[in-house]
N, C-alpha and C positions, 0 to 999 in steps of 0.2 A: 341209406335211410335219410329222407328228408327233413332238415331241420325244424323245428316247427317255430315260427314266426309269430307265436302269439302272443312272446315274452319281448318281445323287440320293437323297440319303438319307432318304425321305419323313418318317423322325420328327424330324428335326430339325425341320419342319416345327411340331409341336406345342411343341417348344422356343424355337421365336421366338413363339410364341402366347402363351406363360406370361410372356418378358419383356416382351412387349407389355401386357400385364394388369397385369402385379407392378410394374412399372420397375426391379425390384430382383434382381440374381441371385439373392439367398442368399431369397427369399420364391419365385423360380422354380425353385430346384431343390426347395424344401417342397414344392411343388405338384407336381411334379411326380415325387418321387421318387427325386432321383437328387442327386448330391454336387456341390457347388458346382464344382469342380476341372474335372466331366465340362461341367454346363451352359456354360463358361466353354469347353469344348476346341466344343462344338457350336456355340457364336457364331462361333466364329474360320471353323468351314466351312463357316455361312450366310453369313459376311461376303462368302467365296470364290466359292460359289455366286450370290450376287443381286449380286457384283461393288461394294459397298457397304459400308458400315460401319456401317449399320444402326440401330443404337445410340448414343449418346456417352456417357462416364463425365460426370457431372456431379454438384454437391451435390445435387441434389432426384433422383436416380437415373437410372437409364438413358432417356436424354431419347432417342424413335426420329429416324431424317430425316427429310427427306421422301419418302424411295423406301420407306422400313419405315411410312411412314403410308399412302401411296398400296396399296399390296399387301396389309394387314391386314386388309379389311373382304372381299377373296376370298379370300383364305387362310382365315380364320374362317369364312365362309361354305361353304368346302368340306369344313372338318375337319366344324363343325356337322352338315351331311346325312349326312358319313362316322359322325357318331356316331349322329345319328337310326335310320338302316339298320340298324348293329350292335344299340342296346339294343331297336328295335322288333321284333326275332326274341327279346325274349328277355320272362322272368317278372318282374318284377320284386318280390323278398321284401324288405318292408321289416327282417324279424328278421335280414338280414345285410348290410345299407347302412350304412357307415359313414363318410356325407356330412358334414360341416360347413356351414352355413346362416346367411351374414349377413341378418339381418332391419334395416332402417331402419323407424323408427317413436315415436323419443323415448317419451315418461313415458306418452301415450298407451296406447302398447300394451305396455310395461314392466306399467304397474299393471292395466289392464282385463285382458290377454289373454294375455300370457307363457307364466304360471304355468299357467293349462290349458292353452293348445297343449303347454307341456315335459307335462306330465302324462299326457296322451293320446300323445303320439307315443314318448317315451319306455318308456309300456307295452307298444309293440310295436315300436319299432324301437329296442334301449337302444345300439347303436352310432351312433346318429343325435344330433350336437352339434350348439348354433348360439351366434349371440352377434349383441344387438342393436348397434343404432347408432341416434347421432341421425339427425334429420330434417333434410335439406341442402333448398335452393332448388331446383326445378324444377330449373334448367338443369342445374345441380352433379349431383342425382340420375340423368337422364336420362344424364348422362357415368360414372355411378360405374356403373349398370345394363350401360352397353353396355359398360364396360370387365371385365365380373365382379367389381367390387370388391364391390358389394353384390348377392344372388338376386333379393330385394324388398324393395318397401320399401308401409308403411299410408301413406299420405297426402292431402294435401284437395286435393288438384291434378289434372286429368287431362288429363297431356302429349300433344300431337299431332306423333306422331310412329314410323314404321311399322316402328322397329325394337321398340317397345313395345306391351305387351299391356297396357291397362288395365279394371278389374272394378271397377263400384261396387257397395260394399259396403251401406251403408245412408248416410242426412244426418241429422247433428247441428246443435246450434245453441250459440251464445255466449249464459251467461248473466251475472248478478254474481255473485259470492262474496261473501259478509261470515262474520263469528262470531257466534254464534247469538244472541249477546245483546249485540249491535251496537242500541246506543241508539237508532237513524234508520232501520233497515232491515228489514223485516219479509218480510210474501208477495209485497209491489211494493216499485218505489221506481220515482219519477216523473223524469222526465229530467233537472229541475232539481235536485234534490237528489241526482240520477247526479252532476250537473257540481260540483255547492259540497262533496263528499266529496273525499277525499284517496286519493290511488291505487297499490297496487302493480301493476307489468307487465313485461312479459316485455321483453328487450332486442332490440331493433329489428337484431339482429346477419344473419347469412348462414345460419340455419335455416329450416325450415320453422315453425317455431313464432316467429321473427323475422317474416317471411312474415306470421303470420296477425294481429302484434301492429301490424305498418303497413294493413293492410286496415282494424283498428279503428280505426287513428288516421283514416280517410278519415271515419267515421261520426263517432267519438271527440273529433275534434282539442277540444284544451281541456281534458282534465282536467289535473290539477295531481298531476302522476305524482312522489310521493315515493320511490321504491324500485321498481327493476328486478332480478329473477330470471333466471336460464336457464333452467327449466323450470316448468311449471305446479306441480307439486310440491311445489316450491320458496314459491309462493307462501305456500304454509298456515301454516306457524310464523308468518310476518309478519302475516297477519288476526287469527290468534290472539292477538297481543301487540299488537295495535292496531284504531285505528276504520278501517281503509283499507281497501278496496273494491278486489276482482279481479276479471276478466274470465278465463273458461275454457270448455271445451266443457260440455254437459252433462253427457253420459255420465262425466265425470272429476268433475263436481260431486256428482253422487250419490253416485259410490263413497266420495267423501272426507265428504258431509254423512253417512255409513251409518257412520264410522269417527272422525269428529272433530266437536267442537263448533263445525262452519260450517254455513251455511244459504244458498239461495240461490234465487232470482228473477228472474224474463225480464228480457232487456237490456231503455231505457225506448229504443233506437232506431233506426229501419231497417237491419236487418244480413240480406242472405241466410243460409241453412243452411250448414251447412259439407258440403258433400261429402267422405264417407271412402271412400276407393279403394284396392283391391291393386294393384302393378301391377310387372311385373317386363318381362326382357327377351324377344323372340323366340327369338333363339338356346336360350332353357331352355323354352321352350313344349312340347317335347314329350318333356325329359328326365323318366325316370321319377319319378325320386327327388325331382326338384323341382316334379312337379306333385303326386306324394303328399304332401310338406310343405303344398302352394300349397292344395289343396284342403280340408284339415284345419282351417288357418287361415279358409279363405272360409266353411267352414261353420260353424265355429266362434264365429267373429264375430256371420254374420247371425242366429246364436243371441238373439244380446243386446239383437235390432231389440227387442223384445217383452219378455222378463226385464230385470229390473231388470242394471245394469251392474255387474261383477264377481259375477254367480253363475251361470255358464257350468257348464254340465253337462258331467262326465268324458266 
């Protein structure tokens, strides 16, 4: 027997979805439009409804049970088709979208790609904002994706995992960095004189760019790392002001030897390519606004297979 739904207040429904997402009321009722006072009167009648308390106040925010964990992934799964249905009857004009766009993708796509995606989306969609983020670990990603914390994210990883969509974009490769007039290091440097150089690197922390600095250490182990950075970026003032030797992608070595007195030269040893991948969650797969963002950036990028990196056409 069919439950009867006429005691049930279906939008409350979208209200345990935002705290589920946010952990946080006062970031669910941002989301969702409505005054913290209200989100706070509709917890108390999902509580009554699902018989539970759903939620717990706690310091790190609204931590769910296990009865708001188990019900979250059908519930989401049904608002999601209920949204699919509504926006697939409709146009979607980007000159009156006024989405917000977390992008994950550190200094990589900060320096390479940003500034044209805003450029280009901006010209036609101007109520359309974003804001990047760093580059978290696989697993951390794969969690921040399903949770809506982040749309997508650029990364060298590709998760197996089916609530995720992943698109390779093009492969890059790790080379050295020095400063151009680096006493010892010219168009090569041979492996031994990789290892007797002195080294800045990136810190072996919980990013994705942490990630790709323990990959090197598997080929790397041995160099004599004087100075660790957060970001590639980060590295350059230090080559500059010294004889020490970085490791970064290509495409990031270019843009900075086209802008700074660095110069640089293949690694001297066995390292795969780096694969760059977009990849976001299913749930926005077929949301309009975020495949119009999704697809700007994909074409965008694979602009750069071939041009030189940061001169992306409008």
């Amino acid at each position: 027997m069919k439950l009867n739904l006429k005691s049930v207040d279906l939008n409350l429904l979208t209200v345990f979805e935002a705290i589920m997402e946010s952990r946080q009321l006062k970031r669910a009722s941002e989301q969702l439009g409505m005054s913290q006072p209200a989100v706070s009167a509709a917890l108390h009648r999902l509580r009554l409804t699902f018989k539970d308390d759903l939620f717990i106040r706690t310091r790190r925010g609204m931590q769910p049970t296990p009865r708001a964990r188990a019900i979250y992934p059908r519930l989401r799964d049904a608002l999601d088709m209920i949204r699919a249905e509504v926006q697939g009857s409709k146009h979607f004009d980007p000159a009156h979208c006024d989405r917000h766009f977390r992008i994950q993708g550190g200094d990589y796509l900060e320096i390479l790609f940003y500034s044209a995606l805003m450029r280009r989306i901006t010209a036609v969609a101007p109520g359309v904002s974003s804001e990047t983020q760093p580059l978290m670990l696989e697993g951390l990603l794969c969690a921040a994706l399903k949770r809506g914390d982040t749309d997508m994210a650029v990364h060298y990883s590709r998760p197996d995992d089916r609530e995720l969509h992943c698109e390779h974009l093009f492969d890059d490769r790790l080379v050295v960095v020095a400063r151009r007039d680096h006493p010892r290091v010219g168009k090569r440097i041979g492996r031994t004189r990789f290892f007797h150089e002195l080294h800045v690197a990136l810190l072996p922390d919980e990013s994705s760019a942490g990630h790709l600095e323990r990959f090197l250490n598997q080929a790397a182990l041995g160099r004599d790392i004087k100075a660790r950075v957060s970001q590639f970026s980060s590295m350059i003032p230090v080559l500059l002001a010294t004889d020490f030797l970085g490791v970064m992608p290509e495409k990031l070595a270019d843009w900075f030897s086209e802008r700074f007195p660095v110069t640089h030269c293949a690694l001297p040893l066995d390292a795969p390519s780096l694969p760059v991948n977009l990849i976001w969650a299913h749930r926005f797969h077929d949301d309009l606004a975020h495949a119009w963002v999704r697809e700007h950036l994909i074409g965008m990028m694979r602009e750069t297979e071939s041009p030189a990196p940061g001169q992306t056409s409008a």
